[in-house]
Residue, then its C-alpha position, 0 to 999 in steps of 0.5 A: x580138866x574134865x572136872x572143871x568142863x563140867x562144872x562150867x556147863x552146869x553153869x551155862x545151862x543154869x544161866x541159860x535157863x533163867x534167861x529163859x525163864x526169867x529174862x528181866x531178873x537175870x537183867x536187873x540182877x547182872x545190869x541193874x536194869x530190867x530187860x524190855x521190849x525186844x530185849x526179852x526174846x534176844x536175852x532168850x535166844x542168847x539163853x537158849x545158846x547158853x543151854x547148847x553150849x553147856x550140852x556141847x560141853x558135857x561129856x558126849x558129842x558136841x553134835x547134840x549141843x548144836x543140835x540142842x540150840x537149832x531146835x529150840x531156837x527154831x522152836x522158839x522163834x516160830x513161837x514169836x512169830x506165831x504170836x505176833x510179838x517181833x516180827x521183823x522181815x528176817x525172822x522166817x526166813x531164819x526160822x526155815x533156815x533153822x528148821x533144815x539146820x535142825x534136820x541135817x544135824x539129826x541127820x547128822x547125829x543118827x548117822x554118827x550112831x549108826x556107824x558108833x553102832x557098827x563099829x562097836x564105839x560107845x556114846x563118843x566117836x572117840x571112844x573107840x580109841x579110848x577103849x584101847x588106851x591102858x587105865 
């Protein structure tokens, strides 16, 4: 099972990537028609989601995984912003919402570490638990 949470991913974040990267390919390449206009930064957003999910999926606390897509997102939006690409009246007000999202999930995780830390849990909360488990 483990194996194949893994494997799929590595299969997320690789196809995020190239949403990332490349949005028209992976457009042409999947609906046989290239990606324009303000379906460029949703395809991006939509690959940056994709990055998270795998991060969540991989061995280790779902935690990072969303905080891997508010941070990024947050960073990308405030880049269209910024550069005066699609800008529609929400767009701020979801980039603030994901700039505190972003600070109360780093929260989040460092307290998550902090009690690991004093507790003697290594790298998952449920590792703690495992490590009495027989092999």
């Amino acid at each position: 099972m483990r194996r194949v949470l893994v494997v799929a991913a590595f299969g997320e974040v690789a196809t995020g990537l190239a949403l990332v990267i490349v949005p028209s390919l992976v457009g042409l390449l999947l609906l046989g028609g290239e990606l324009t206009g303000v379906a460029i930064p949703v395809a991006r957003v939509a690959g940056i989601a994709l990055i998270a999910l795998g991060v969540a999926c991989w061995p280790g606390t779902p935690l990072i995984g969303m905080l891997t897509y508010s941070a990024a997102v947050t960073l990308y939006l405030a880049y269209v912003g910024f550069a005066g690409r699609s800008t529609g009246v929400l767009l701020w007000p979801v980039v603030g919402l994901h700039v505190i999202m972003t600070a109360l999930l780093t929260r989040a995780l460092t307290s998550d570490h902090r009690t690991l830390r004093s507790t003697g849990a290594r790298c998952h909360p449920d590792a703690a638990h495992h490590r009495n488990e027989p092999s």
